[in-house]
C-alpha positions in Angstrom: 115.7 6.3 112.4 116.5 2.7 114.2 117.6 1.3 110.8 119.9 4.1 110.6 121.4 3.7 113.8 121.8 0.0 113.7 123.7 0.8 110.1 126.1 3.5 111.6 126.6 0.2 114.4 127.6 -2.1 112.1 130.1 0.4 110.2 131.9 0.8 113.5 132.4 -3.0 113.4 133.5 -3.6 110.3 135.9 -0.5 110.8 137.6 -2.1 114.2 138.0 -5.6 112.6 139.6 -3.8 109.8 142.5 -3.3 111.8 145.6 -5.8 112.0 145.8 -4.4 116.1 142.0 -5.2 117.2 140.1 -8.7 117.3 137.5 -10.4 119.5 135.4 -8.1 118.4 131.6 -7.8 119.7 128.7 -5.5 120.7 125.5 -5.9 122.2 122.8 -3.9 121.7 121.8 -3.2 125.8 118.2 -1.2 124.6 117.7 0.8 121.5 120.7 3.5 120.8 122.6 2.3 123.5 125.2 -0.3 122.5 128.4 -1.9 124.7 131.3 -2.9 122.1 133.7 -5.3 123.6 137.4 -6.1 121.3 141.0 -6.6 121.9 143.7 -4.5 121.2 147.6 -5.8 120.7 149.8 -3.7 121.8 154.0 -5.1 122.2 153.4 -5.5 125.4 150.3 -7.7 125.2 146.6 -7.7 124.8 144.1 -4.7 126.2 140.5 -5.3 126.6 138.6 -2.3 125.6 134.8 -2.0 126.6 132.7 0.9 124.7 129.8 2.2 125.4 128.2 4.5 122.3 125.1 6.2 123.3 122.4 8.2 121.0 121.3 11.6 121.8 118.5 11.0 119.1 117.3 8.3 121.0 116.2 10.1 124.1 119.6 9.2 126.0 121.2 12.1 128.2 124.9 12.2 130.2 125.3 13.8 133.4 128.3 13.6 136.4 127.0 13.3 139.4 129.0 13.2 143.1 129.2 10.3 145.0 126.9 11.7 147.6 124.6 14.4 146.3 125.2 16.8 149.0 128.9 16.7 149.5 132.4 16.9 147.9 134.0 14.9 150.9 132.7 11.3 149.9 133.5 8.6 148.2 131.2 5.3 146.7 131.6 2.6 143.9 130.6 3.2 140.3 127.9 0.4 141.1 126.4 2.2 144.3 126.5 5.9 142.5 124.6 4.6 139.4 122.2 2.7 141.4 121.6 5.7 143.7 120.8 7.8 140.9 119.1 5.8 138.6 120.9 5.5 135.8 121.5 3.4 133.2 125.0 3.2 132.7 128.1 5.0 133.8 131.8 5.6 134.0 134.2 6.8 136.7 135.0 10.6 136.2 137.4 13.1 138.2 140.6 13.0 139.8 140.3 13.2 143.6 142.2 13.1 147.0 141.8 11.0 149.6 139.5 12.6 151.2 137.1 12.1 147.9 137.4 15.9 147.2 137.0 16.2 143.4 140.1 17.6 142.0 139.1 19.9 138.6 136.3 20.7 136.9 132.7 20.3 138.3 129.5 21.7 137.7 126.0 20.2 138.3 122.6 22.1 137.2 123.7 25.2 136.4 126.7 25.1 139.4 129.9 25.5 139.9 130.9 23.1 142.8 134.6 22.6 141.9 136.8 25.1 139.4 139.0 24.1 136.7 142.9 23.5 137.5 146.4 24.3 135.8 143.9 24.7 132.2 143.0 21.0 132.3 140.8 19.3 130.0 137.1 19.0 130.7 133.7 18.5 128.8 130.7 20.6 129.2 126.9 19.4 128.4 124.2 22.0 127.0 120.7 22.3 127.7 120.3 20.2 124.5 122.7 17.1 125.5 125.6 18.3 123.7 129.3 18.1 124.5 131.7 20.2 124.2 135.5 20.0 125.1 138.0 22.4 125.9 140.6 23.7 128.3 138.4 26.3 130.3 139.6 28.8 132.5 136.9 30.1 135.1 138.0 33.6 136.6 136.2 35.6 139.1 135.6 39.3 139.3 135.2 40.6 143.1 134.0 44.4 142.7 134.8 46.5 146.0 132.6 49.4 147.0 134.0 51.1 150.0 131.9 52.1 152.7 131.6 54.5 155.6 132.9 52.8 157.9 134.8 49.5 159.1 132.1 48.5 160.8 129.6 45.8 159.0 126.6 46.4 161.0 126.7 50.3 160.0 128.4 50.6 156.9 126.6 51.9 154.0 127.3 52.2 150.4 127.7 54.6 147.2 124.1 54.3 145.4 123.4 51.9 142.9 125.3 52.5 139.5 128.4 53.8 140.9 131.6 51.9 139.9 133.3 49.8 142.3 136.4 51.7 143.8 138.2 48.8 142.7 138.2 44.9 141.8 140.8 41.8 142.4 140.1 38.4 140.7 139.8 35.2 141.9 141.1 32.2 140.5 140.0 28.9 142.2 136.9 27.8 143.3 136.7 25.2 146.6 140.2 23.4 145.7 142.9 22.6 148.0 144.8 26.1 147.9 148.1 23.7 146.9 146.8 23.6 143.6 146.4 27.7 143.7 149.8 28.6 144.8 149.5 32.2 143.5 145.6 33.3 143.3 142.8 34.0 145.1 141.0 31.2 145.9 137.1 30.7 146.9 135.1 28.5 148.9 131.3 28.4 149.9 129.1 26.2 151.0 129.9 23.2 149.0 133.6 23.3 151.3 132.0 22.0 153.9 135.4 22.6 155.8 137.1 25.1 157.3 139.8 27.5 155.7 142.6 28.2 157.6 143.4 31.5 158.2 146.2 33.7 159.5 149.8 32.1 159.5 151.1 32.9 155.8 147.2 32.8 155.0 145.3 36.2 154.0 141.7 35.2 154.0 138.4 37.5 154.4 134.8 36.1 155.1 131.9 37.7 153.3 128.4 37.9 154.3 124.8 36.8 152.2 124.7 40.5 151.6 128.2 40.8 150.4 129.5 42.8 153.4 133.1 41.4 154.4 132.5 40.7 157.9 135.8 40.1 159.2 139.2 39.8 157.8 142.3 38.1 158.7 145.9 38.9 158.0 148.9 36.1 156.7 150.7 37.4 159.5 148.0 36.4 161.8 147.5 33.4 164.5 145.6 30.6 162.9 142.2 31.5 162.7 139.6 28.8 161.1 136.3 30.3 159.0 133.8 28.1 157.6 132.1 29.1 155.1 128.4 28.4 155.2 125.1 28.1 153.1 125.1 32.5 152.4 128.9 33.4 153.5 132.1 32.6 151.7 135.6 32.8 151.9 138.3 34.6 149.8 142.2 33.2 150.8 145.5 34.0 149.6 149.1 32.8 150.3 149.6 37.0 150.5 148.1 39.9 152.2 148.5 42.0 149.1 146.7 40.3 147.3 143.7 40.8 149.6 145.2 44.7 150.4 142.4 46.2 148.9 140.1 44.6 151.1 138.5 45.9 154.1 135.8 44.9 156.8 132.5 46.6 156.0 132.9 47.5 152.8 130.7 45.8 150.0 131.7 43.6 147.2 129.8 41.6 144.6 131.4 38.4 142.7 130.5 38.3 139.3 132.2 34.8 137.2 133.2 34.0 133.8 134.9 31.4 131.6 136.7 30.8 129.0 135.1 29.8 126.3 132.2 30.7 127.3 130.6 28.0 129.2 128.4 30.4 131.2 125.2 28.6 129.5 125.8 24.8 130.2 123.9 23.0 132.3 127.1 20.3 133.2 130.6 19.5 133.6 133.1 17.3 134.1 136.4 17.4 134.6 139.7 15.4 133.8 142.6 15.8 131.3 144.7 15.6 129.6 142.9 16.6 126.0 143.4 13.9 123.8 141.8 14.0 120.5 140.5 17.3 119.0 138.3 17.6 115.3 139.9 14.1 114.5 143.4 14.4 115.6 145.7 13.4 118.3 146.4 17.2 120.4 148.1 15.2 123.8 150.1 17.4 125.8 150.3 16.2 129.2 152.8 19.1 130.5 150.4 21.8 129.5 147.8 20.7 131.7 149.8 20.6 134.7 150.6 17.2 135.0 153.9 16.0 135.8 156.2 13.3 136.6 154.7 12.8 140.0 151.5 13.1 138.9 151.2 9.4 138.3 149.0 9.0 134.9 152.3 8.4 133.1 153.5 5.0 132.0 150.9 2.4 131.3 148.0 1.8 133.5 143.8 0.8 133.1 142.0 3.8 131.0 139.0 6.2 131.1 137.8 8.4 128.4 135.1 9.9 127.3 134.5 11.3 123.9 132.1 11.9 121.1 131.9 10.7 117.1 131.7 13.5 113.8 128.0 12.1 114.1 128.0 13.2 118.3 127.0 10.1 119.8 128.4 9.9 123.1 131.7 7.3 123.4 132.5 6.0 127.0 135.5 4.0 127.1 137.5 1.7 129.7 141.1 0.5 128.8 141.9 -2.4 131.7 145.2 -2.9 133.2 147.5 -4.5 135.9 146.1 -7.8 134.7 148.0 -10.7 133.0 144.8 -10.5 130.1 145.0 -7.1 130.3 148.0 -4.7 130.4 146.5 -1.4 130.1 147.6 1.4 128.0 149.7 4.6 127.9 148.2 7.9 126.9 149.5 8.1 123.7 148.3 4.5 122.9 144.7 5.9 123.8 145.1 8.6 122.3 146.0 6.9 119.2 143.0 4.3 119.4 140.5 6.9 120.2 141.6 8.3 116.6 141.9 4.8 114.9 138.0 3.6 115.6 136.8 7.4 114.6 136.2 9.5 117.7 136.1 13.5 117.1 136.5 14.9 120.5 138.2 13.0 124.0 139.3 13.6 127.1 141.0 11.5 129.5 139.7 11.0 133.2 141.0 9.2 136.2 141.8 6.1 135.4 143.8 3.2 137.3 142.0 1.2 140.1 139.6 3.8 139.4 138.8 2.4 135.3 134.7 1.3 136.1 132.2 0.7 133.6 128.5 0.0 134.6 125.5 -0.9 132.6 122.4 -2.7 133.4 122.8 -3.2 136.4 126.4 -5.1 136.5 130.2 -4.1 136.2 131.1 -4.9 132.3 135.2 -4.2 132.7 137.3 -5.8 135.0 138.8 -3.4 137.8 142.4 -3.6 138.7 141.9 -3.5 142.8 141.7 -7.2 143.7 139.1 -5.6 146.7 136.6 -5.0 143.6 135.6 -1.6 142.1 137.3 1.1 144.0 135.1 3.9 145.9 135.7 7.0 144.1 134.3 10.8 144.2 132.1 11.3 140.7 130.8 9.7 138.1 129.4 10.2 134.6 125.7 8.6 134.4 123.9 7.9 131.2 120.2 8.6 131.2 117.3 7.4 129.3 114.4 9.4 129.2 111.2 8.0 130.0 109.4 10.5 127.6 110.9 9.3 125.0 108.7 7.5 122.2 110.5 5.2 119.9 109.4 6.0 116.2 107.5 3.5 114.3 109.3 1.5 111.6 109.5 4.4 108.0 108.6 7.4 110.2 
């Protein structure tokens, strides 16, 4: 098994000085099945350092994102600090995110959905097995109403168990800014950590550990804060009729599901856009919601993360802004993500956010002259301590 891995390595090499566009390059084998590649790629504009890092699932390595504080969404940290703090071995930079360090797009952690997916953006999910698997999920939840007696939470009761729901509205958003959900439903729960403003142009209604909606509050309202907390959550609209059907005391139950069905993965991570798909180059920026403003356009320092035919793991950093370094455009990563063989990639934040860790030290070269910029997530490789090399012919 080691001979075969250090075989497929040295393919890999042969195959990037094969082409006219790529020298300088190297790799260096950090610890069995984990190996950092290092080359140049010419582009008209100049030269591109690209660092790689190709991990083995067969040799006990795992990938999971992981916030820059474990119990929050509104923090921020360097790559260095979040691999450190997590004990990991390696690591990239991972979502989009506001100021405020709020992850913007896909995000789920041990079997949890801490941010929802936006405007059908790319994002890669991990099974219980390691795996990864790409797409453009959609997450949409199912709120089932059962009406009760009375308006009144503390007396209401209920139509017995196995009665359909009068009626059900569904929910599109889950703990993002409510800018980015202009026309849904969106939820919040205790992973907000914030409060949801209420009442002026903002339907919202608050529902209870029991899933009794406790108290409701018109658009045409005052401003009215709720926090959601550890039990209760918050449903809010930019109408009241979307929420019509709504009333204090009644019972609801939220039921979720995605598109494909990701409703058995343990991770994932979010970005976009989609860049290579079974081999070939499927780019399409506009799709995923990004636009002009949006500011990934044009050429700046890269992050991707993708997988070979053979599913090792590929983590990538393009640099940019730098005079040895001018970074790339989409399309141009895109493109070289094809050229050296990878199957599946997505792009994630990249600009002074482009970070690459292993061992211990920063192996790219940020664009922030300040040094490697505090950002909200990360995506940590793991090496399992169980994991028992095999002897030489096993």
């Amino acid at each position: 098994m080691l001979r075969v891995f250090f075989i497929f390595s040295f393919l890999f090499l042969h195959g990037l000085c094969a082409l006219a566009e790529i020298t300088d390059v190297s790799q260096d084998v950090l610890m069995p099945g984990l190996i950092h590649h290092r080359f140049v790629k010419h582009v008209g504009r100049g030269s591109v350092i690209i660092n790689i890092l190709e991990a083995d699932l067969q040799k006990g390595f795992s990938v999971k994102p992981a916030l820059a504080q474990s119990n929050t969404i509104w923090a921020k940290a360097t790559l260095p600090q979040i691999v450190q703090n997590e004990g990991a071995v390696a690591g990239i930079n991972a979502n989009y995110f506001n100021n405020h360090g709020m992850p913007i797009g896909s995000l789920a952690i041990n079997n949890e959905w801490i941010t929802g997916p936006v405007f059908k953006r790319a994002s890669a999910s991990i099974d219980k097995y390691g795996k990864l698997h790409f797409a453009r999920p959609v997450v949409t939840g199912k709120l089932s109403i059962y009406r009760g007696n009375t308006n009144s939470p503390l007396s209401a009761t209920f139509p017995m168990a196995g009665k359909a729901p009068l009626t059900s509205i569904l929910v599109d958003s889950i703990n993002q800014l409510d800018a980015l959900n202009l026309d849904g439903v969106c939820f919040y729960n205790h992973w907000w950590q914030d409060k949801v403003l209420c009442g002026n142009n903002r339907a919202c209604v608050l529902v209870d550990g029991n899933g009794i909606v406790r108290m409701k509050v018109n658009a045409s309202d005052s401003v009215n804060p709720i926090y959601p907390t550890r039990t209760d959550y918050v449903l809010s609209a930019r109408s009241d009729d979307l929420l019509s059907r709504v009333f204090v005391g009644d019972k609801v139950s939220l039921s979720w599901t995605s598109y494909p069905d990701w409703s058995n993965m343990v991770h994932v991570i979010g970005g976009g856009p989609y860049l290579v798909s079974k081999g070939e180059i499927i780019l399409n920026d506009t799709l995923e919601g990004f636009t002009a403003n949006s500011g990934i356009r044009g050429v700046a320092p890269r992050t991707a993360l993708g997988i070979t035919s053979a599913g090792r793991i590929i983590l990538l950093t393009a640099d940019g802004r730098q005079k040895n370094s001018v970074g790339l455009s989409l399309w141009e990563l895109a493109a070289l993500l094809k050229e050296i063989g990878v199957y599946e990639a997505i792009n994630l934040d990249g600009g002074g956010s482009t970070t690459m860790v292993a061992n211990n030290r920063i192996i790219n070269s940020p664009s922030d002259s300040g040094g490697p910029r505090r950002v909200s997530t990360a995506l940590l490789l793991y090496k399992s301590s169980s994991f028992q090399q095999p002897s030489i012919g096993q």
